[in-house]
Phi, psi and omega in degrees: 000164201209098160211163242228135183212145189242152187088091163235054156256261149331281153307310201294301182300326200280314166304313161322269166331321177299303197298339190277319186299340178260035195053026185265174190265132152257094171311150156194130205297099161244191172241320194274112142016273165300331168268358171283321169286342199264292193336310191294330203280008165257010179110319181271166181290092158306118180256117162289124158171174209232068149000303192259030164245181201262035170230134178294131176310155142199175163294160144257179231261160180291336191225050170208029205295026154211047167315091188316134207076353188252137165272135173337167200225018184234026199286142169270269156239159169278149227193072182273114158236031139007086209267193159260054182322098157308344203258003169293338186082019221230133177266105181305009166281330201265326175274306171287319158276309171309303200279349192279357182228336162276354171268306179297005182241013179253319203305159181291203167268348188277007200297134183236000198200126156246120187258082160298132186272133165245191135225157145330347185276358180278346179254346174083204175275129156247023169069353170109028192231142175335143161235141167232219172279327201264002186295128180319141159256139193216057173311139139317284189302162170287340189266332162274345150309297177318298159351293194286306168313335190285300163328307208248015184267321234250289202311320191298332188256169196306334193262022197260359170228029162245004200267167151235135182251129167253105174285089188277141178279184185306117194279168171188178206140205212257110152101325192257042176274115193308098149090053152304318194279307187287325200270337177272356173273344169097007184265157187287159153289113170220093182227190164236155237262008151238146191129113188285142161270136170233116184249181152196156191285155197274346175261358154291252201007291164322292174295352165299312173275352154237017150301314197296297159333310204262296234219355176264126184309177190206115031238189208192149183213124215217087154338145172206106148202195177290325178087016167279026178304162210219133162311144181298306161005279181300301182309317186286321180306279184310292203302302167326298165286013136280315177283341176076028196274211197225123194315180206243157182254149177237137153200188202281169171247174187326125184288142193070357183275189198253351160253027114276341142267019162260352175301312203265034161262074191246136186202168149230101196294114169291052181261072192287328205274348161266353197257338207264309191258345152275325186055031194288157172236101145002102188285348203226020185359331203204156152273343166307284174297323154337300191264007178271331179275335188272305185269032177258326168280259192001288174325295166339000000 
């Protein structure tokens, strides 16, 4: 089996690996030269191309299938994890809608599951009240607008009724813990110290999609997190005492800035209908175990 994953970074590679490890063949989408080198030394197929530029996308020929740029012409599934460069200078609708109606207007026909990453960020402030799958979306942010627009460009199209959407809560992980660096320097948080987080690990995460991949009716749409939300407080807290920091000080932030609008996002992602219809088990039950195995790795 053969699949094409766009992203093939933080998350997207660690899904890679799951897929490689179970002998399947992987494509994976780059821009860069040099990540096109580290990708083959892991095993995967490097595709160089640009999703959001003005040269047309297609499969490659059945009797060239390494074609520069081209896509394999046998893929099975799709993989969008399609992240955000602020330093690219790329307005995030062209890159998460634009380029995402140009791959989806390239894939073959043989395409049977498209898994699109979404996020939570698509529901906005719900005030600290359950979010679920059937919860109204009212984004704030640019990135959950995009998200949703992505969302609902995706649902519209013929492969909208082979997709599964994972709307993921905050990934965190080996190398990702949000102000580990600001809490052992001894610097404020500035965000404020009540309002709930919802995380999940970035290798659940990877097995989730290929729960999602394997096993989910179609198409589908799935809140993914531990279903563990934690008060900020409380998260900042522990993660000081694992690190041996200095308890954490919060103060507010900067009015219009982007850490006051991830402050005014409070929710608790409510993710039964994936624990009910995936059954995943979890490596991290919490974030407590989670960031206890990580700065514990760290450590080592």
């Amino acid at each position: 089996m053969t699949k094409l994953i766009f992203g093939c970074g933080y998350l997207g590679f660690r899904t890679a690996k799951l897929w490689l490890a179970r002998g399947e063949t992987v494509y994976a989408v780059t821009r860069s030269a040099k990540r096109a080198d580290e990708l083959a030394e892991a095993g995967i197929q490097p595709l160089i191309l640009d999703i959001t530029s003005d040269v047309p996308l297609s499969p490659a020929s059945t009797s060239n299938p390494g074609e520069p740029g081209k896509f394999p012409a046998d893929i099975d599934t799709v993989l969008f994890a399609v992240g955000y460069d602020r330093a690219s200078g790329q307005a995030i609708d062209e890159v998460y809608v634009g380029g995402l109606a140009r791959v989806l207007a390239a894939l073959p026909e043989s395409v049977e599951r498209f898994v699109y990453i979404s996020s939570t960020g698509v529901y906005g402030n719900i005030a600290g009240d359950l979010v679920d799958e059937g919860t109204p979306c009212h984004p704030i942010r640019e990135g959950g607008k995009a998200c949703l627009a992505a969302e609902q460009l995706l649902r519209s199209h013929t492969l909208g009724t082979r997709c599964v959407i994972l709307r993921l809560a905050g990934i965190y992980g080996p190398g990702r813990i949000p102000r580990g660096k600001d809490l052992l320097a001894g610097l404020p948080i500035d965000a404020p110290a009540a309002g709930y987080l919802n995380l999940i690990h970035v290798d659940d995460a990877a097995w989730i999609i290929l729960l999602a991949e394997q096993s989910a009716l179609l198409p589908s749409l799935y809140v993914v997190s531990d279903g563990q939300p934690v008060q900020r407080s409380e998260s900042y807290c522990e993660l000081a005492r694992l690190l041996g920091a200095p308890a954490p000080r919060f103060v507010a932030p900067a009015p219009n800035s982007l850490a006051q609008l991830r402050a005014g996002s409070d929710k608790r992602v409510h993710p039964t209908k994936l624990m009910h219809e995936l059954s995943p088990t979890l490596l991290y039950a919490s974030y407590r175990e989670g960031l206890a195995a990580i700065v514990a790795s760290a450590s080592a």
